[in-house]
C-alpha positions as CSV (number, residue, x, y, z in Angstrom):
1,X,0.0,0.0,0.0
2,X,2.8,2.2,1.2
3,X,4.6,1.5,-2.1
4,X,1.6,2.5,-4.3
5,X,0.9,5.4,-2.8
6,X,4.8,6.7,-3.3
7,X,4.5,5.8,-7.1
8,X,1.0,7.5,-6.9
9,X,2.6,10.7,-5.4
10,X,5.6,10.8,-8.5
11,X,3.2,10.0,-11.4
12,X,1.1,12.8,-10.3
13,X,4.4,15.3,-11.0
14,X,5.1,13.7,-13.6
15,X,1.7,14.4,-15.2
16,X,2.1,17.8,-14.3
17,X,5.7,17.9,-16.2
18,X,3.7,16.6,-19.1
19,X,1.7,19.7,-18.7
20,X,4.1,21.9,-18.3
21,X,5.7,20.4,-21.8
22,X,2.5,20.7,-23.3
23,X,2.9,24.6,-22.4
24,X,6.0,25.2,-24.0
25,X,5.0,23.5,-27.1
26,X,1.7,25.6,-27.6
27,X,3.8,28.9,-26.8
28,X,6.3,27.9,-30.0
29,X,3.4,27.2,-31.8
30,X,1.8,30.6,-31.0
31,X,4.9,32.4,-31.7
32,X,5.4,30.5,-34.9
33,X,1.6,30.2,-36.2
34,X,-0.2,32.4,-34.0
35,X,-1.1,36.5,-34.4
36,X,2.0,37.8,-33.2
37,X,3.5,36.0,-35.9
38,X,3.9,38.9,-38.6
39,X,5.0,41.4,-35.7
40,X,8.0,39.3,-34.5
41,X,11.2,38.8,-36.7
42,X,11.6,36.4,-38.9
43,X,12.7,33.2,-37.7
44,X,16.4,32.2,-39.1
45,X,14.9,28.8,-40.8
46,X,11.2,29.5,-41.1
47,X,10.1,26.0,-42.7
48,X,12.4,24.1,-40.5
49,X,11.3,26.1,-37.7
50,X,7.4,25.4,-38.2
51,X,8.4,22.0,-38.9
52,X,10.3,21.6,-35.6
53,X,7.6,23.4,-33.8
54,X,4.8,21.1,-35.2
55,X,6.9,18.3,-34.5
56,X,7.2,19.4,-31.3
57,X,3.6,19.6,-30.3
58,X,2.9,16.2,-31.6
59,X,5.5,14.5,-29.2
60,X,4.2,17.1,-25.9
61,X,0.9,15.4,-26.9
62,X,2.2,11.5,-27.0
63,X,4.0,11.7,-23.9
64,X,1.3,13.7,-22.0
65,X,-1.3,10.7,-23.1
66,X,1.1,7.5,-22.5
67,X,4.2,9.3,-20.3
68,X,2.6,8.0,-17.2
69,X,2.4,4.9,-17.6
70,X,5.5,2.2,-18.0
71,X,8.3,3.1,-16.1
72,X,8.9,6.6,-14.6
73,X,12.3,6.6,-14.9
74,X,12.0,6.0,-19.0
75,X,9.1,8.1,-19.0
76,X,11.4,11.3,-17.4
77,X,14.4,10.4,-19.7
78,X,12.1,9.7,-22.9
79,X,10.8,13.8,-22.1
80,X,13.5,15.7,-21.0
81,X,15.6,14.2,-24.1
82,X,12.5,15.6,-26.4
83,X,12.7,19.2,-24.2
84,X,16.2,19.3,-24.7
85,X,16.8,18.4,-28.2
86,X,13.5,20.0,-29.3
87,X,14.5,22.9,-27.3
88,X,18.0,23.5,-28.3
89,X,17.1,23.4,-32.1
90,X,14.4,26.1,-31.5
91,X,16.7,28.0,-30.2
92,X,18.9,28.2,-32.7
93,X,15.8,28.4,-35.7
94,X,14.3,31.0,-33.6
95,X,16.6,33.5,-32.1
96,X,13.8,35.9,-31.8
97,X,12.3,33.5,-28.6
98,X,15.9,31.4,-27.9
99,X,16.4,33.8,-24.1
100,X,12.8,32.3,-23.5
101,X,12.9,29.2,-24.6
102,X,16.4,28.8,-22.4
103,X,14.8,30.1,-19.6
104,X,11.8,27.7,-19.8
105,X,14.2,25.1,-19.8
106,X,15.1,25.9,-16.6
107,X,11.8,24.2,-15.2
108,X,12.3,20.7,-17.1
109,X,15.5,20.2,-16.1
110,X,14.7,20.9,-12.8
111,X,12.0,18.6,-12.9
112,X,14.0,15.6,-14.4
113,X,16.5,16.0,-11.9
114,X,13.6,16.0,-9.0
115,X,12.2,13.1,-10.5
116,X,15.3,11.3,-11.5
117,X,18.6,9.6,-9.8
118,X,21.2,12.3,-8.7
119,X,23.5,11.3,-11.6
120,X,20.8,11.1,-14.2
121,X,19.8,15.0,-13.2
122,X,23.4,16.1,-13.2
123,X,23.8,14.8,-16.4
124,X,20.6,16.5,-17.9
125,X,22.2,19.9,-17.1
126,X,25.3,19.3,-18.7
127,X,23.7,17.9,-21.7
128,X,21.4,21.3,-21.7
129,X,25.1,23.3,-21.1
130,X,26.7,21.5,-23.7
131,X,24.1,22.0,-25.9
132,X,23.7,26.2,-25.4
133,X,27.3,26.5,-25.8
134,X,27.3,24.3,-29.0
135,X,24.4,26.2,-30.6
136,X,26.2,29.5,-29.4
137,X,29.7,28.5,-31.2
138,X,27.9,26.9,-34.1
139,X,25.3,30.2,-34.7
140,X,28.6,32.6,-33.8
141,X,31.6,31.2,-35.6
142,X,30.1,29.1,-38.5
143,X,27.0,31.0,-39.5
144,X,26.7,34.7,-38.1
145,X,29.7,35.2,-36.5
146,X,29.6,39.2,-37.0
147,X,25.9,39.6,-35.8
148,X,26.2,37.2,-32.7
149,X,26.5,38.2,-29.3
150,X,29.2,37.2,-26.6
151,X,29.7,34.0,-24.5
152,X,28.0,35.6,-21.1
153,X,24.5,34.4,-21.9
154,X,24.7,31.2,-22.8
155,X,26.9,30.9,-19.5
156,X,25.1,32.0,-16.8
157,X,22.3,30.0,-18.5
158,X,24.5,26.8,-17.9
159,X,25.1,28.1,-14.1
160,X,21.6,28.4,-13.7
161,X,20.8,24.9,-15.1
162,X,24.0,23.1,-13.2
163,X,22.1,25.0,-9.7
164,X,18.7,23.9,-10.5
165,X,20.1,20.5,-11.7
166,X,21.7,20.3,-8.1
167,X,19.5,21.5,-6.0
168,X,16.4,19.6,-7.0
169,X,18.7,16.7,-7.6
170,X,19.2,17.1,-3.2
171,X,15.8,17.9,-2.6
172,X,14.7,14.3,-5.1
173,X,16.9,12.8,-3.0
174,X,16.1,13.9,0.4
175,X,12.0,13.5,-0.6
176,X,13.0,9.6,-1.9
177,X,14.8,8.9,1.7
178,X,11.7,10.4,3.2
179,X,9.1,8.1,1.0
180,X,11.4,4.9,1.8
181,X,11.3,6.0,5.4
182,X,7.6,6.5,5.5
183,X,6.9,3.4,3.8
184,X,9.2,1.3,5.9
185,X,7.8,3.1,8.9
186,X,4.3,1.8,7.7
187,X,5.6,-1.8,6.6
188,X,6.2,-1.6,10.6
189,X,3.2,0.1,11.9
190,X,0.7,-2.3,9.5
191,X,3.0,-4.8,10.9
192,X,1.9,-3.6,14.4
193,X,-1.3,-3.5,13.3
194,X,-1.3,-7.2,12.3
195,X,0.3,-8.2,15.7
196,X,-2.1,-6.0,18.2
197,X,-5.1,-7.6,16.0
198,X,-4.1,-11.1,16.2
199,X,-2.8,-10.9,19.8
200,X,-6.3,-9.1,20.5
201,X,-8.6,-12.1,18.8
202,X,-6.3,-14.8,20.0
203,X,-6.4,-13.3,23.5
204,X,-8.3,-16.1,26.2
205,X,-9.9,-12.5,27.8
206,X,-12.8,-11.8,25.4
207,X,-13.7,-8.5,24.2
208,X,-16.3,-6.1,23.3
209,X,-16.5,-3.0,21.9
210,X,-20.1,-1.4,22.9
211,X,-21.7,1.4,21.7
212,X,-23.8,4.0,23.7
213,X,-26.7,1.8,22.9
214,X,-25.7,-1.4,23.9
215,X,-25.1,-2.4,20.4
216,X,-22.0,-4.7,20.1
217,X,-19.4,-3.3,17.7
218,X,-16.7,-5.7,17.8
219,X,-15.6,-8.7,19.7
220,X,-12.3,-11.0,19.5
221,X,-12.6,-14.5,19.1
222,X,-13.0,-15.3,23.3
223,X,-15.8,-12.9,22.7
224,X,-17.4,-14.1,19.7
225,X,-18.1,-17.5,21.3
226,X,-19.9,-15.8,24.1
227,X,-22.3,-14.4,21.8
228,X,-24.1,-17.6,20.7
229,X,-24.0,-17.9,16.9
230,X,-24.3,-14.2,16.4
231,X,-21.4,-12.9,14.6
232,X,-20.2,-9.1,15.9
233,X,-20.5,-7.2,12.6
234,X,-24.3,-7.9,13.0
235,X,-24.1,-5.2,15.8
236,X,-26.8,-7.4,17.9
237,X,-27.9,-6.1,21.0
238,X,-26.0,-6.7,23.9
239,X,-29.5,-6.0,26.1
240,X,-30.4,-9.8,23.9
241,X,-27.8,-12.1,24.1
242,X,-26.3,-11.0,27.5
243,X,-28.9,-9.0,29.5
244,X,-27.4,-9.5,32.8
245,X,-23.9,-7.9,31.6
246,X,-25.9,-5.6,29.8
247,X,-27.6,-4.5,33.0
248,X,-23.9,-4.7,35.0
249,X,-22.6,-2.1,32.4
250,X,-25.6,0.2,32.5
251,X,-25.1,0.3,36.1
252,X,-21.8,1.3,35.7
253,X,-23.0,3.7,33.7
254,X,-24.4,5.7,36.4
255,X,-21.6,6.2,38.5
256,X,-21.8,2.7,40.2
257,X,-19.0,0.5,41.6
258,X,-18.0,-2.9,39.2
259,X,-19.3,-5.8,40.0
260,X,-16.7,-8.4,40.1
261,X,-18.9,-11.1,41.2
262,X,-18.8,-14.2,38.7
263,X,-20.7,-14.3,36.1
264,X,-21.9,-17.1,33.6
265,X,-23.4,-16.3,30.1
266,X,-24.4,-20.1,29.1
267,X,-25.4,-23.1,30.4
268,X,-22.5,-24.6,29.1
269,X,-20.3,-21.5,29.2
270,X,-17.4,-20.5,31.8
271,X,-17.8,-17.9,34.3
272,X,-16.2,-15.1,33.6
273,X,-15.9,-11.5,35.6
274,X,-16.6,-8.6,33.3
275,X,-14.6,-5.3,33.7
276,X,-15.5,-1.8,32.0
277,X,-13.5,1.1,30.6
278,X,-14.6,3.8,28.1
279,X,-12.6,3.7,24.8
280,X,-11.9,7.2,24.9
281,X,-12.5,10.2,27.7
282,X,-16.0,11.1,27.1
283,X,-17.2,8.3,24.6
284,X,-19.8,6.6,24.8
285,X,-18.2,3.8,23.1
286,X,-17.1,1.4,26.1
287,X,-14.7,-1.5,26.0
288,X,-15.8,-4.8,28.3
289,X,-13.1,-7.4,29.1
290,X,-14.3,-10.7,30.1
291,X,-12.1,-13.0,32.2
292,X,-12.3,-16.7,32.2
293,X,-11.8,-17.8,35.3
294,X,-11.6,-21.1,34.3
295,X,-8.2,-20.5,33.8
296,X,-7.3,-19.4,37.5
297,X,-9.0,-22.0,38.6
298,X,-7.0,-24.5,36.1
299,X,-3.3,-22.6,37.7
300,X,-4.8,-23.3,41.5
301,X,-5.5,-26.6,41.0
302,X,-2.3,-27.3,39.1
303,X,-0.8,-25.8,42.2
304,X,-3.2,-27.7,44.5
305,X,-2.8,-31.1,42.9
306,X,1.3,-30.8,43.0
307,X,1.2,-29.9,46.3
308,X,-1.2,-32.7,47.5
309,X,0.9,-35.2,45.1
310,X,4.0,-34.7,47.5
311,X,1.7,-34.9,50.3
312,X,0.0,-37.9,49.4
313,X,3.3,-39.9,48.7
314,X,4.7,-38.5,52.0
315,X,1.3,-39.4,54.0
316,X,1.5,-43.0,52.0
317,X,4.7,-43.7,53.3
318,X,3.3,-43.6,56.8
319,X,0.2,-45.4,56.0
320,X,2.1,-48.5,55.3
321,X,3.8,-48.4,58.2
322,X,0.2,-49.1,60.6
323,X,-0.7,-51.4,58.1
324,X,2.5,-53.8,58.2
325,X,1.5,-53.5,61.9
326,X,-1.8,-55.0,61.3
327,X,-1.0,-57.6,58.9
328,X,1.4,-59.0,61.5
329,X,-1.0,-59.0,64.0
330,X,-3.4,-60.7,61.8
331,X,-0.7,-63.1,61.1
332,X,-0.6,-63.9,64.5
333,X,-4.2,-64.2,65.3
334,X,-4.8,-66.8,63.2
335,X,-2.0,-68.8,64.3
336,X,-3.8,-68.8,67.4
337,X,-6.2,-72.3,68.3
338,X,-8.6,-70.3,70.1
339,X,-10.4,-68.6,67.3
340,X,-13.6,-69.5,66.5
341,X,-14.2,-69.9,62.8
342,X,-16.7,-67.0,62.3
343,X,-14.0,-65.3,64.0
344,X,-11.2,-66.3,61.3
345,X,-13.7,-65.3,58.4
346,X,-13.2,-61.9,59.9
347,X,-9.9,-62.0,60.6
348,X,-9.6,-62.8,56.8
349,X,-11.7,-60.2,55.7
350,X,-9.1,-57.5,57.6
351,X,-5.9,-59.3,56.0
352,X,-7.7,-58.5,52.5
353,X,-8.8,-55.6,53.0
354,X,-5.4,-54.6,55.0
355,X,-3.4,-55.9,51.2
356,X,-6.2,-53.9,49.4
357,X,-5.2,-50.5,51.3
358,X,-1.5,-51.8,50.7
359,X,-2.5,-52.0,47.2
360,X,-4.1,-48.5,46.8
361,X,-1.2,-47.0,48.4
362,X,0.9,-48.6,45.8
363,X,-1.2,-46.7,43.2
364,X,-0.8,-43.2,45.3
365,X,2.8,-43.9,45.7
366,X,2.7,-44.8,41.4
367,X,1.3,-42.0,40.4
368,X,3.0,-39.4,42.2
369,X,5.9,-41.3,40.8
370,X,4.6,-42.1,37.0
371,X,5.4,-45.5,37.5
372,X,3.7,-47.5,34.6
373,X,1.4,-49.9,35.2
374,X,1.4,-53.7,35.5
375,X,-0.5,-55.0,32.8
376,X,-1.6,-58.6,32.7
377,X,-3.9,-60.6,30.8
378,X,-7.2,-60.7,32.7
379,X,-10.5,-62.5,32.1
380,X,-12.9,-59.2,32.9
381,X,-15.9,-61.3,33.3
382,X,-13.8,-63.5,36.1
383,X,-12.6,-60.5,37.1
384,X,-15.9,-58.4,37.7
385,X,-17.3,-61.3,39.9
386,X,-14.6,-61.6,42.5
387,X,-14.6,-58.2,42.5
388,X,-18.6,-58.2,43.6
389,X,-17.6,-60.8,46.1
390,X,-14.9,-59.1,47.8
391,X,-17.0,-56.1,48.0
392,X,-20.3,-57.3,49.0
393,X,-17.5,-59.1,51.9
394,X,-16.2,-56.0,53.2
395,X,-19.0,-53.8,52.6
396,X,-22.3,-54.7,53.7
397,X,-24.7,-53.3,51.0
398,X,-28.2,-54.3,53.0
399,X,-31.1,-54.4,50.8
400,X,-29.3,-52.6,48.1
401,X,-28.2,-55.0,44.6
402,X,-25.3,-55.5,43.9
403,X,-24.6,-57.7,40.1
404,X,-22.0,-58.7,37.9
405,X,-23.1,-59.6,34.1
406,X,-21.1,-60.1,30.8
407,X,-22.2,-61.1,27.0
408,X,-19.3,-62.4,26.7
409,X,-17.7,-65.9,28.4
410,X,-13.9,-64.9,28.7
411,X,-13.3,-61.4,27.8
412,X,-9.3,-60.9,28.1
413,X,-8.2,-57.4,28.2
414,X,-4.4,-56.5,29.2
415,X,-4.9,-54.5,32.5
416,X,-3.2,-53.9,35.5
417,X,-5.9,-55.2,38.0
418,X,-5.1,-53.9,41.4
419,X,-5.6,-50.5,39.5
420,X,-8.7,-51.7,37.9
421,X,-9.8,-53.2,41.1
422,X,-9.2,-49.5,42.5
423,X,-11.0,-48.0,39.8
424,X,-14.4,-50.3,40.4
425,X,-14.6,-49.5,43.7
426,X,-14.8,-46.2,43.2
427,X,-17.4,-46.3,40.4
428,X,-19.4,-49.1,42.6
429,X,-19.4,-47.1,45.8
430,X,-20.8,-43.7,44.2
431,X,-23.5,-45.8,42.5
432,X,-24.4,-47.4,45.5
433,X,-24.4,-44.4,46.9
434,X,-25.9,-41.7,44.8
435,X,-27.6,-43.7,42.4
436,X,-31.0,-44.3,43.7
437,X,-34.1,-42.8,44.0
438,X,-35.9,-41.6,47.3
439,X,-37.2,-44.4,49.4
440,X,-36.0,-47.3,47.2
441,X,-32.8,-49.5,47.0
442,X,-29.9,-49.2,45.1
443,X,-30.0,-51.5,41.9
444,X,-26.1,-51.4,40.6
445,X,-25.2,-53.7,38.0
446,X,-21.1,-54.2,36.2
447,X,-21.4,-55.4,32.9
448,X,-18.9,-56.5,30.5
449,X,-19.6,-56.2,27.1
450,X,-17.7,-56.2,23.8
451,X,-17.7,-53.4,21.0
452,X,-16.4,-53.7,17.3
453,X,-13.2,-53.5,16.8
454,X,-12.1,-56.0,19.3
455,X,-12.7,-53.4,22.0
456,X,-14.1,-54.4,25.7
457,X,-15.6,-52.4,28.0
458,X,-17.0,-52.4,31.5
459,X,-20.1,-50.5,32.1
460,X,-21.0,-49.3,35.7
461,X,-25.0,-48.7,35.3
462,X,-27.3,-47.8,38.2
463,X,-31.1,-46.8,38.3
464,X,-30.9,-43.9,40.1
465,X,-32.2,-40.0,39.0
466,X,-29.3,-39.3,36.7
467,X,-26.6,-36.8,36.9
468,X,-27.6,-33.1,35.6
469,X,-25.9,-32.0,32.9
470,X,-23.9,-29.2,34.3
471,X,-22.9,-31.6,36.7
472,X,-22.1,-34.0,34.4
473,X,-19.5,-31.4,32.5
474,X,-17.2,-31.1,36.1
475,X,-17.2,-35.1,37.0
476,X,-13.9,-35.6,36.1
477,X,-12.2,-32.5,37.8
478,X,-10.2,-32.7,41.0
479,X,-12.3,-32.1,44.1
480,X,-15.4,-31.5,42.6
481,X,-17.9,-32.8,44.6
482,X,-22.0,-32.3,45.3
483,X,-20.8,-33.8,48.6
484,X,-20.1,-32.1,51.8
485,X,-18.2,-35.3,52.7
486,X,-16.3,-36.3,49.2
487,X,-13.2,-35.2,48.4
488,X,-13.7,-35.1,44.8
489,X,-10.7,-37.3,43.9
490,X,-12.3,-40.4,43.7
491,X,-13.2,-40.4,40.1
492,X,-10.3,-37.9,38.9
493,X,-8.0,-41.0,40.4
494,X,-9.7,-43.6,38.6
495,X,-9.5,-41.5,35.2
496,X,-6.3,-41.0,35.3
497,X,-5.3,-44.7,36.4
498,X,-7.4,-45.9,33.1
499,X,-5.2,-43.9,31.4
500,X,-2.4,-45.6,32.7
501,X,-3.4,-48.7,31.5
502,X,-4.7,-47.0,28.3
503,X,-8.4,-47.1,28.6
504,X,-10.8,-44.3,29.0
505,X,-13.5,-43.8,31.6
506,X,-16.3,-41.7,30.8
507,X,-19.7,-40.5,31.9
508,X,-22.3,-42.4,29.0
509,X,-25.9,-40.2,29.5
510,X,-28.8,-42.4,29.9
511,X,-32.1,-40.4,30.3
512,X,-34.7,-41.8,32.5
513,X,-33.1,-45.1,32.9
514,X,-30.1,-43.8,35.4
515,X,-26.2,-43.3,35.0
516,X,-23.8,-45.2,33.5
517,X,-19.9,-45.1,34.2
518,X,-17.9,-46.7,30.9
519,X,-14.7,-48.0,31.1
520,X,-13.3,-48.6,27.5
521,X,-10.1,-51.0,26.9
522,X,-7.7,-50.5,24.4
523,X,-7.4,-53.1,21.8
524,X,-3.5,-54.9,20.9
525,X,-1.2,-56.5,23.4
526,X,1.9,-55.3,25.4
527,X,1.2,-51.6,24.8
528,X,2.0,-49.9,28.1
529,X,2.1,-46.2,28.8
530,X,3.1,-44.5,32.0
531,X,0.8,-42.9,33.9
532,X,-0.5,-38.8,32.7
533,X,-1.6,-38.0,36.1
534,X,0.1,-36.3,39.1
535,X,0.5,-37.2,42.2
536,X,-3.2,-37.0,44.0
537,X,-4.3,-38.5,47.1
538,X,-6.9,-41.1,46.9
539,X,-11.0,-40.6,47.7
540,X,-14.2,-41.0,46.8
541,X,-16.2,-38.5,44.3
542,X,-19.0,-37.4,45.9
């Protein structure tokens, strides 16, 4: 843009040089062809005068129709070589007008050297002083040498070209290194330009540009999402599609503090806290930043979750310690003859349970270390009844059901299954525990099932209410809970331990029916990743 502009700016002079030429030539003409003709003298070679001046007019009109287009430096050279030559030779066939017609030169070589290289306009003017002093000599010695006048003329004509050859040669010079500053200053600034505007619509803070009545202007891409299919060069009302910033920004308006309370545009949208500012002092054009705080919340819990990692290995390491204590005294216990064997069942259900904790702590003490896991081949059907067993053993479930089901007769998946063991429990216990409906038992059923492709999965379904779906979104974040006593690790751990042993665990909607909890294997064998998750104390989602 910068660079068309510049040749914009020296086509227009050159036009006007064209002008100029067209000028001179219609002058000659006149004085040659025009009423003043019979009171001037003769001119010295009348026919080759009118010739010359005809001629002269004709090329004035072709380079004032095509000189500005091509190249401007031909298109300066192609003229002043026409003035010049033209010129000189009226001068001499005209002596009558040759003071004026040197003096009108002055112009066009001042304006080739303006419009031409240094060098180039030097060389004009000595060209034009070469040529007075030849026509001088030629006209004086070989022609009228009596009649002719002296040498001064013709060189303080030649002084006067060589200074208007040099100065506008200085000021062409310092006007180009002022055009190639000014368009490399605005390479840079549309360069800026470029920057601010991307940085601006790839900001996460959205932005709006508001008008005095609450019509939205412009918004950035952060923005643009907030604004529900409408796009921002609609100018849709911000009253419509966000009425309760609309009515925060009004208030501020009138003189009232901002309210940085959290704010949330969608049901499926972030929160974000809106903050105000005019555009200018005294417009009514006002600029509102929304900030996701989503992403604060992302940093704490990054924080939060590191922090608990080291104290969940540290508080692991002590865990085993009471628990080695109590699988000895087990040990010892049932070495004993005394026991009774209701007694010993007991005893046997606090050894399991005792390696079980052992077992979790192993997981803890994995993760915060991204250990991989221990895959082996497992029968999941085998696997999802013991596990009902032991669970229904250790935790008495009343009048609630607990089942284990599977289309399949040995569905063999490579798993780690202390981790999947982990990861069961957790699923079973919140279904058991949130999935029924008022005044009736919980129904819980573990089904293994197999998917094209060669995939397995495990589904975890209850017939309880459901889970909303906004709370459905925020499951699988750390401590998230609709608990007052969950920690809301419990099903952030057992996502992350699937993904240890590559397989996914996520929330499958089934309306009216209940929840459902998937657990989706990977298909191949002796694939092994190491764990994505950081270290994060174990518990139960509520």
């Amino acid at each position: 843009m910068q660079v068309a502009d510049a040749d914009k700016a020296l086509r227009r002079e050159l036009h006007f040089y064209t002008l100029y030429r067209l000028l001179e030539a219609a002058m000659l003409l006149l004085v040659l062809f025009g009423p003043i003709a019979d009171q001037l003298p003769a001119p010295r070679h009348e026919l080759f005068a009118r010739a010359l001046a005809i001629a002269y007019g004709f090329v004035a009109a072709l380079l004032f129709v095509f000189g500005r287009k091509g190249d401007l430096r031909i298109s300066t050279l192609a003229g002043i070589s026409a003035d010049l030559f033209f010129g000189l030779l009226a001068i001499h066939a005209v002596p009558v007008a040759g003071t004026g017609i040197a003096l009108m030169l002055i112009f066009n070589i001042g304006a080739a050297a303006l419009l031409l290289p240094t060098r180039y306009g030097i060389g004009v003017a000595l060209v034009a002083v070469a040529g007075l002093i030849a026509e001088h000599l030629w006209t004086g010695v070989i022609e009228e040498q009596s009649s002719h006048g002296s040498l001064v003329e013709p060189l303080m004509f030649a002084v006067g070209y060589m200074a208007m050859a040099t100065l506008t040669s200085v000021l062409g010079r310092q006007m180009r290194a002022s055009q190639e500053l000014a368009e490399r200053r605005g390479e840079e600034t549309a360069h800026l330009v470029e920057v601010n505007e991307l940085i601006i619509r790839r900001l996460r803070t959205g932005v709006l540009l508001v008008n005095g009545h609450n019509r939205i202007g412009l918004a950035n891409e952060a923005a643009s999402s907030l604004l529900g299919g409408h796009s921002p060069g609609d100018e849709v009302a911000l009253d419509i599609v966000m009425p309760e910033l609309a009515r925060r920004l009004g208030a501020w308006r009138k003189g009232a503090a901002q309210d940085e309370t959290p704010l949330q545009l969608g049901p499926d949208l972030p929160e974000v806290v809106p903050r105000f500012t005019r555009l200018l002092a005294g417009s009514e054009q006002t600029l509102v930043f929304l900030d996701d705080t989503s992403l604060v919340s992302r940093r704490a819990e990054s924080i939060t979750l590191a922090t608990l990692g080291r104290f969940s290995a540290s508080l692991a390491h002590e865990i085993r310690n009471p628990l080695a204590a109590i699988n000895y005294a087990v040990q010892l216990l049932e070495e004993s003859d005394d026991i009774r064997p209701a007694d010993r069942r007991l005893l046997e259900i606090v050894r399991q349970q005792s390696m079980r904790m052992n077992g979790i702590v192993d997981n803890v003490l994995g993760l915060a270390r991204r250990e991989p896991a221990k895959p082996e081949h497992v029968d999941l059907a085998a696997l999802t009844r013991q596990f009902i067993e032991d669970y229904q053993a250790g935790h008495p479930i009343e009048n609630d059901t607990l089942t284990a089901t599977s289309s399949q007769s040995q569905p063999t998946v490579l798993v780690d299954p202390r981790q999947l063991h982990q990861v069961l429990t957790v699923l079973v216990h919140n279904a058991l525990l949130y999935g029924r409906k008022p005044g009736e038992p919980a129904r819980v059923t573990v089904h293994v099932a197999a998917e094209n492709g060669g995939r397995h999965r495990i589904d975890v379904i209850d017939r309880g209410p459901g889970i909303p779906e906004r709370v459905a979104l925020q499951l699988f974040r750390p401590f998230f809970t609709t608990s007052p006593h969950g920690t809301g690790l419990g099903l952030y751990i057992a996502r992350e331990l699937c993904r240890a042993n590559q397989a996914t665990l996520e929330y499958v909607p089934t309306p009216g029916v209940g929840s459902c909890f998937r657990i989706r294997f990977t298909p191949g064998v002796g694939e092994q990743t190491r764990s994505s998750g950081s270290a994060v104390g174990a518990g139960a989602a509520g």
